[in-house]
Steps between C-alpha positions, in 0.01 A plus 500: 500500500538399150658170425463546129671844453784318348382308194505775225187451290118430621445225300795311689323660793192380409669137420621502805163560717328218298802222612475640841129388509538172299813414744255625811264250393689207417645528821202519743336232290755309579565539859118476558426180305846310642299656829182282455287838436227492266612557141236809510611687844824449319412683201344805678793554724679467230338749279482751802886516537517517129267837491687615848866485297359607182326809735838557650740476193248695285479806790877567399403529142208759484634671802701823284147520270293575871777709574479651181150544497507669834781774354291592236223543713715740735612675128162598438474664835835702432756276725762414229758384766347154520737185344444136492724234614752349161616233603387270249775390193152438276271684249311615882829640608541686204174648516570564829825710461336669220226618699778644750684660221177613398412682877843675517425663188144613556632640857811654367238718216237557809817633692608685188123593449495642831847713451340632166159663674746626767794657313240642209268635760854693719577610156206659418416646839828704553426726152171544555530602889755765366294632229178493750718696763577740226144588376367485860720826552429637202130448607522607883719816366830358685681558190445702199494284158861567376654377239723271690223323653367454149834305386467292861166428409583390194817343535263228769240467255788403212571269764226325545479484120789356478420259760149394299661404183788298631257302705348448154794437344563215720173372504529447140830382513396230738220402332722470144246795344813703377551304162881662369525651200832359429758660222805588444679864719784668479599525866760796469131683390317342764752610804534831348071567493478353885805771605312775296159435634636478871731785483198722419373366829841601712518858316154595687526747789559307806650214338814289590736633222746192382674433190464232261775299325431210190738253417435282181764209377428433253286830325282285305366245780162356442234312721152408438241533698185756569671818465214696738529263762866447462501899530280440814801321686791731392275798641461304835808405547649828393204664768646334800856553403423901516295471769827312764812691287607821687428886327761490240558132521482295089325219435650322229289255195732276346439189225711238423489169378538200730479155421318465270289784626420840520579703830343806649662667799336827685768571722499766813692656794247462782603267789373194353270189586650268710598156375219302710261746359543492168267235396230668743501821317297322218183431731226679450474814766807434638750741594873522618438845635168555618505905644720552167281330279154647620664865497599464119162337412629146413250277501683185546332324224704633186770241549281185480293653175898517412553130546163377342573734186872317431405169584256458280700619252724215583762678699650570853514816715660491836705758693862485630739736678729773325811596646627680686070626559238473300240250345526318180195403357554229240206448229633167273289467194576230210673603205288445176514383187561790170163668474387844322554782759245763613 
């Protein structure tokens, strides 16, 4: 029970445990002199229900700090599910909710923590197994070391590569260790090196062949921002949108202004993300199509280096649905200021 939860400040609070006591023992004064009892008995009765109310009013007070105390004890041991009781409308209270806000997020990055070691450690096992099966037979004399299981070989170990330095990318993202080197780009020049550098990539024996389309209105559209890293997202984006379009299927790059800003689009013809999903895609690891995404050696975290990339260059990325199929990614950058071009 706390009587005092109420008053909104502990100095009222405080107030408000010192009249209690005065009022205590101006009353059992009272009573026990207009009884006849000796001014002294009167006095320690007194001063005994004084201390008993002041014990019981004060209890309510300091109970979220023992609480407190006792969650941050049971933090140190690894629970991070504990919470306190914020009830309070005073400074207490706030401290109180604080500390709850606190909790949720220390057990939502434990949780996240937790999905990190697991996802990484999936990710890294399944190339590794393959290319250990591989030698293993090479080893044993099961197979003979042909060329093709060179280039499977080394299309897991490009993998796992790949895997290492977006992990590194993103731990440097989150940590803010990726200072931008910000100018001025000419973004018809920019969409036309990310189609070049992932055609080469499609033209490869094996490869999903697609065609490529860039739209530009107007020619001469400018944004500014890191052009490596900017380059960075447009090759992601442009990634997934060969790896879900059909053989023969075109994904499409288009810029436009809109207001007030400057709009990518990587469009494709692949069946598309469903609306509830769409935010979801951005998380690191996770994936819309698991069996798909493991055969075509997405790692699930391209997406969310994606997302930390444009917003800290102070835009928006998010994906919506193309009609009648397809997936339109949707990078929003803002549109600067005249500036010398590279």
């Amino acid at each position: 029970m706390r009587p005092l939860d109420p008053l909104a400040s502990i100095k009222l609070k405080l107030g408000a445990v010192i009249v209690a006591a005065v009022i205590v023992t101006i009353v059992v004064v009272s009573v026990g002199v207009g009884a006849g009892l000796p001014l002294w008995a009167c006095g320690l009765a007194a001063g005994a229900l004084a201390l008993a109310m002041i014990q019981f009013l004060a209890r309510g007070m300091t109970s979220p700090l023992r609480e407190m105390v006792a969650a941050a004890q049971a933090m140190a041991r690894g629970d991070y599910e504990r919470s306190v009781t914020a009830t309070s409308r005073d400074e207490v209270g706030e401290l109180a909710r604080a500390f709850n806000r606190m909790a949720a997020e220390l057990a939502e990055v434990e949780r996240m923590r937790r999905d990190l070691i697991a996802n990484v450690s999936h990710e890294l096992r399944t190339p590794i197994s393959a290319v250990q099966a591989v030698l293993e037979n090479i080893e044993d004399g099961v197979v003979r070391p042909e060329p093709e299981s060179i280039r499977a070989m080394l299309r897991q170990v490009e993998r796992l590569g790949g895997l290492v330095s977006q992990l590194l990318d993103l731990s440097k993202l989150e940590s803010g260790a990726v200072p931008l080197q910000q100018s001025a780009i000419r973004l018809n020049q920019l969409m036309n090196q990310v189609v070049d550098d992932v055609r080469l990539r499609t033209e490869q024996p094996g490869a999903k062949s697609v065609l490529f389309t860039v739209r530009m209105e107007p020619q001469d559209l400018v944004v500014r921002g890191d052009a490596e890293r900017l380059h960075q997202v447009l090759v992601n984006l442009v990634d997934n949108a060969v790896r879900h379009s059909p053989p023969g299927g075109t994904v499409t790059l288009t810029g436009h202004r809109n207001e007030g800003r400057v709009a990518v689009e990587v469009l494709d013809e692949g069946p598309g993300i469903p609306e509830e999903e769409a935010a979801r895609v951005f998380d690191r690891f996770y994936r819309l199509d698991h069996a798909r995404t493991h055969s075509d050696g997405g790692s699930g975290l391209g997406l969310s280096i994606a997302r930390w990339i444009v917003d800290l260059h102070g835009g928006d990325i998010r994906a919506e649905p193309r009609r009648p199929h397809g997936c339109r990614m949707v990078v929003e950058l803002p549109n600067p200021d005249p500036a010398p071009l590279l």
